[in-house]
N, C-alpha and C positions, 0 to 999 in steps of 0.2 A: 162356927159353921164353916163347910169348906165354901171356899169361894173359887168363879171360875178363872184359868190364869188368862192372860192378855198375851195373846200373837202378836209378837212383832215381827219376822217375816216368815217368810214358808220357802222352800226353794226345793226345787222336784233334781234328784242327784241321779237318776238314769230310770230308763222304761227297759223292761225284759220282761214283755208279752204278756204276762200271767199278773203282772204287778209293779208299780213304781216305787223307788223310796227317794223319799221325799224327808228333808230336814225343818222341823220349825224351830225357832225362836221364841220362847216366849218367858214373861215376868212371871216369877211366884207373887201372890199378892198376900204372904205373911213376911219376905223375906226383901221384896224389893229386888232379885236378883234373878240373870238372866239362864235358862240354861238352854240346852241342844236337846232334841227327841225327836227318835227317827221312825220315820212311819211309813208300814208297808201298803199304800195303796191297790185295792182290789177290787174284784165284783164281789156280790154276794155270792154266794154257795147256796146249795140243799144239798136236800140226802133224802130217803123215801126208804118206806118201811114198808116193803111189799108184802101184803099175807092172800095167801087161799084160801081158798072157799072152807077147806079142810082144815086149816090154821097153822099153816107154815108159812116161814116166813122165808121168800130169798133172798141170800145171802151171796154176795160175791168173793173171791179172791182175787189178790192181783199184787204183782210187784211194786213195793214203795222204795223209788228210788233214794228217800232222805235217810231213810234207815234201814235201807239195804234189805230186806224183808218181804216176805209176802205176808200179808195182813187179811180177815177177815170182818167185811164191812157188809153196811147196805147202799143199796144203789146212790150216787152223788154228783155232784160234778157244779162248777161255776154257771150263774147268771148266764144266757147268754143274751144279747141287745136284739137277735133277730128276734128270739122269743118273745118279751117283751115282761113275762110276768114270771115269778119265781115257778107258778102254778107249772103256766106251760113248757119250764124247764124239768120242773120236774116227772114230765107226762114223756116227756123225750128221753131224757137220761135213764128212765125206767125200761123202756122198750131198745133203744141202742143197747145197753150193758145187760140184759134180760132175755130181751125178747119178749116178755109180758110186757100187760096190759090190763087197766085197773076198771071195775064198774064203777067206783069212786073215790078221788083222789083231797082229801082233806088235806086243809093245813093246821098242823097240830101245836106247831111253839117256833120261835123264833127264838137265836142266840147272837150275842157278840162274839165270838171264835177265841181272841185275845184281846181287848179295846188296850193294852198296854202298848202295842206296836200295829196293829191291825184296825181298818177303819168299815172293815165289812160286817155284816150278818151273815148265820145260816138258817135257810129257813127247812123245818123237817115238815114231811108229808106222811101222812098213812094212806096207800093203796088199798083199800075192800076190793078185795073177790078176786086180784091177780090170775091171769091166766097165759098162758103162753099164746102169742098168738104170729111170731116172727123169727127166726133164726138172729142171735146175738148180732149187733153191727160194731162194736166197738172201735173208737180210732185207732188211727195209724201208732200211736203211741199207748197202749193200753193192751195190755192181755189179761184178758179174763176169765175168768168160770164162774159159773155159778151153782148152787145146791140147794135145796128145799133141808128146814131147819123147825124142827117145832114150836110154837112158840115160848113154850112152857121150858124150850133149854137155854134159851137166850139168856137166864139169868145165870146161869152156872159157865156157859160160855164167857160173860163179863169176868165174875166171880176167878175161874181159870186161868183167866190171861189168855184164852183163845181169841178175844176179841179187847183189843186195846185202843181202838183210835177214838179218842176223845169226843168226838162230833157225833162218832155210832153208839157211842154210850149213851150220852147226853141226848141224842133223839129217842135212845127206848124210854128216858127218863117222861120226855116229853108224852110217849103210848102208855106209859104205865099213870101217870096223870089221867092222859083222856079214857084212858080205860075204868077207871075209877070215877068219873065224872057220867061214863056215857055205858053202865054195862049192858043194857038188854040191843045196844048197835055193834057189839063183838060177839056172837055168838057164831060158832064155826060145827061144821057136821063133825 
């Protein structure tokens, strides 16, 4: 049976905004020996899976500075501490990067991101009945678009490589679950 290891210290090696890394110490308890693992401390994340009334879904783009890229995602962004709940961040990130707004916003799964180097969750939302009801605010850091997408091509968009970021996969994983669980509460004109 695995057993858990024993921290002997922890020591935080610098803060840059978005996350700390941080080194612990700790014993394997098959080996008796000590090793190093470094850990990127953060908030939680979401993401939101906006659909309309009609059954599209939007979809943003936007420049990923890691990989030099523009990528096609659904609406996300980190916890914020003013919000308080993952809920209410995800009601805001939808409407800044959007400009929608949802008749009701579910929470559909929760993920560990990486738990190898990453101490956070993401938690994904599904939006019913999305509408526009604001001109996009996005931050000072952020440019975005967005586009209305059927829902029925999201899988071929996976499937293509039009859509690769891990966390947008892994939340339709989460829709196609509830979708299966919950079908006479998805029906779209």
């Amino acid at each position: 049976m695995i057993e858990e290891w024993s921290k002997l210290d922890s020591q935080v090696l610098g803060d840059y905004r978005v996350f700390r890394l941080r080194q612990d110490t700790s014993r394997s308890p098959r080996t008796g020996r000590e090793h190093h693992f470094f850990v990127l401390e953060t908030g939680d994340w979401i993401n939101v899976i906006p659909i309309t009334r009609e059954g599209q879904v939007v979809l943003i783009r936007q420049f990923r500075h890691a990989i030099e890229a523009v990528t096609l995602e659904i609406p996300g962004g980190m916890v914020d501490p003013d919000d308080g709940e993952p809920l209410e961040t995800a009601k805001r990130e939808l409407l800044e990067e959007t400009g929608y707004q949802a008749e009701q916003v579910i929470h559909i799964g929760m993920m560990t991101p990486n738990p190898a180097i990453l101490d956070n969750h993401c938690h994904t939302f599904l939006a019913l009945n999305a509408r526009p009801v604001a001109p996009p605010q996005p931050d000072g850091s952020e440019d975005i678009e967005f586009e209305l997408v059927d829902i029925s091509d999201i899988p071929e968009l996976i499937a293509s490589g039009q859509i690769t970021h891990a966390l947008v996969i892994s939340a339709f994983y989460f829709f196609d679950q509830y979708k299966k669980r919950n079908p006479k509460k998805l029906r779209f004109r």
